[in-house]
C-alpha positions in Angstrom: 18.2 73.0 141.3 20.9 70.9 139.9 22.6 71.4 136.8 21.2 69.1 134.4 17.7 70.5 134.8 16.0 69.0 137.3 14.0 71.8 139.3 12.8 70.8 142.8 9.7 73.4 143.9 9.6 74.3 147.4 6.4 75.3 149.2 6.8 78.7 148.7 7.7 78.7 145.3 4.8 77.2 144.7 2.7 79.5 146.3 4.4 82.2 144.2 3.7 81.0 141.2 0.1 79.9 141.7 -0.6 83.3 142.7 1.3 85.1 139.8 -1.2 82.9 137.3 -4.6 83.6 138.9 -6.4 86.4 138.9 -7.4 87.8 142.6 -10.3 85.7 143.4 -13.2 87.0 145.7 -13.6 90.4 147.2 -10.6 91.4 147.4 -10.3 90.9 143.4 -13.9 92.9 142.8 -12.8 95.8 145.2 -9.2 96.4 143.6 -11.3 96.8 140.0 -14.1 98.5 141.4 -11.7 100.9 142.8 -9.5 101.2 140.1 -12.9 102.2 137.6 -13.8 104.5 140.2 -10.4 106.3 140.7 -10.2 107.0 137.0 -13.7 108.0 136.8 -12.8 110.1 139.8 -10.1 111.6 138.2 -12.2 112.5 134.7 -14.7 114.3 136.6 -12.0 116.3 139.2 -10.5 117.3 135.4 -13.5 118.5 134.5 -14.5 120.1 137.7 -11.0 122.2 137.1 -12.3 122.7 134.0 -15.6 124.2 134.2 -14.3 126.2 137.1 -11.6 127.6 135.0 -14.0 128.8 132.9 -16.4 130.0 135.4 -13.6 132.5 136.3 -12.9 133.9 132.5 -16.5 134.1 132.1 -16.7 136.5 135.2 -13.8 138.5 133.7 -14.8 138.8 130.8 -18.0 140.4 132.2 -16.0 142.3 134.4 -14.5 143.7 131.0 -17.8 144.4 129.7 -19.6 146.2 132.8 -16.1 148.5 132.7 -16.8 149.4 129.1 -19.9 149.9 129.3 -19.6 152.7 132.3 -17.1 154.4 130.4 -19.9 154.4 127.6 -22.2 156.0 130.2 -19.8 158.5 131.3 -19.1 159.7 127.9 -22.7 160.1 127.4 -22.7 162.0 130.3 -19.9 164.3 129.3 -21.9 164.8 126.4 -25.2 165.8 128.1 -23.2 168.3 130.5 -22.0 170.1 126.8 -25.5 169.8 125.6 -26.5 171.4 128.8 -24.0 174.1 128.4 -24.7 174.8 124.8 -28.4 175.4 125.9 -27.4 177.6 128.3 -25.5 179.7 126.4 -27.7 179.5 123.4 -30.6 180.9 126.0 -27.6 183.6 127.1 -26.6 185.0 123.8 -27.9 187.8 122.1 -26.3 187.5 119.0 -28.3 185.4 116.4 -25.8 183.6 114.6 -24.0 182.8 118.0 -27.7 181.5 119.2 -28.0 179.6 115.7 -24.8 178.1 116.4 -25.1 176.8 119.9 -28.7 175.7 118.6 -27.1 172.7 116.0 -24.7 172.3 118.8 -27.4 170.9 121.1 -28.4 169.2 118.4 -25.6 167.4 117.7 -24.7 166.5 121.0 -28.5 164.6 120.9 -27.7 162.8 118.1 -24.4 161.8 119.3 -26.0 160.8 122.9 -28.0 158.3 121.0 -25.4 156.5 119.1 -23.5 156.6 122.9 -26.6 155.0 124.7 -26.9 152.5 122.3 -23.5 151.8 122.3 -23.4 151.6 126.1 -26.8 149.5 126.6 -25.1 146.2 124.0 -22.2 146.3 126.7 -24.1 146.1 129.2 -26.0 143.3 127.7 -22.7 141.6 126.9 -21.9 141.6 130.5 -25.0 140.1 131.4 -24.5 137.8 128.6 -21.0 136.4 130.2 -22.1 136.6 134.2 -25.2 134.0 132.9 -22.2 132.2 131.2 -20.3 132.0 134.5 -23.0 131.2 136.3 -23.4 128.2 134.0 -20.2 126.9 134.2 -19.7 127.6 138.2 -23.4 125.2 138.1 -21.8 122.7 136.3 -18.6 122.6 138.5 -20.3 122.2 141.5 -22.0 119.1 139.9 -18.3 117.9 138.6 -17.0 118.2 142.3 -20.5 116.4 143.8 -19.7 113.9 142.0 -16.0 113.5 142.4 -16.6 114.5 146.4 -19.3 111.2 145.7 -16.8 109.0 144.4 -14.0 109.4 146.8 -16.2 108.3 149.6 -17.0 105.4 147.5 -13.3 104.6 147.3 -12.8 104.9 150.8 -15.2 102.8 152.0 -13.9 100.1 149.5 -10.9 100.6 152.0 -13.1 99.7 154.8 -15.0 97.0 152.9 -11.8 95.5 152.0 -10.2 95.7 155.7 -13.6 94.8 157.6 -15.0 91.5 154.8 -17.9 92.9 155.1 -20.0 92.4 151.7 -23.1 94.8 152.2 -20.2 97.7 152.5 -18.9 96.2 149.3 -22.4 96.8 147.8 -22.4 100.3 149.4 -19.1 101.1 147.4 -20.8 100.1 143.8 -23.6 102.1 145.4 -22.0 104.9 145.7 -19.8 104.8 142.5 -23.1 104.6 140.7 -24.4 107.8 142.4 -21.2 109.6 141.7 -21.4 108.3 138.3 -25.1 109.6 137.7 -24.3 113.1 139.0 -21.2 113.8 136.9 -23.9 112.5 134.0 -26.0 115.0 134.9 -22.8 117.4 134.8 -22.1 116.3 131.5 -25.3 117.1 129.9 -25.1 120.2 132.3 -28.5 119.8 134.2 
């Protein structure tokens, strides 16, 4: 270059700026965007995989929580059938009527308290089946999240291979592939 603004290219500048204004042409162009969708994608559904699995695990706890409750409601109720049995006993035992007549509305009163307890104890236990269908659910769902991202990273890789090899049909298997990957984290979304 001199230094009244005449600019003399050489080969390789040439090159260089040819290449820095065109896009990459061919296969090599397609498989650097295919790959770059399906990395993104890829990285949506491994987020969401996380996600779900996350969730799969607070669901289980919180059942956890639940089945724990609801034993301590069953061992109260049992506490409270071992006094009922007692005051039947000793309402058989005594010979003094008021002391019978007593133990009598004891018995009954430990009934009635047994069924408030029962019921009590039976909604937890529902609860806890309520949140281990709930984990369930989500665990379901991120195995379809991981399919799917497990799907597209063997996609990507053989882009790799279609890329190093020029072979076009494994270019097809990549969009293939990304497609099925794509469809399973679909059925993921819509948790089927």
């Amino acid at each position: 270059m001199s230094d009244h603004g005449f600019h003399v290219h050489g080969p390789h500048d040439h090159a260089l700026e040819h290449g820095a204004q065109h896009e990459p042409e061919g296969m090599a162009g397609q498989l650097a965007v295919i790959t770059a969708v399906l990395a993104t994608v890829g990285a949506l559904f491994s987020y969401m995989g996380g996600a779900t699995q996350a969730n799969a695990g607070l669901d289980k706890n919180n059942a956890a929580i639940k089945k724990t409750e609801a034993s301590n409601q069953w061992n109260y109720y049992q506490s409270k059938s071992s006094k009922q049995g007692l005051a039947e006993l000793a309402a058989a035992l005594v010979t003094d009527e008021s002391k019978r007549e007593f133990y009598k509305k004891e018995v009954d009163r430990y009934k009635t308290e047994k069924v408030d307890i029962q019921k009590k104890a039976e909604e937890l236990e529902a609860e806890s089946k309520e949140w281990d269908e709930k984990s369930e659910a989500q665990m379901h769902e991120h195995h379809r999240w991981a399919q799917a991202t497990t799907v597209l990273q063997v996609s990507i890789a053989l882009a790799a291979i279609a890329l190093l090899t020029k072979r076009r049909w494994m270019e097809w298997g990549t969009v293939s592939l990304g497609v099925t990957g794509i469809a399973i984290g679909t059925l993921a979304w819509f948790h089927i």
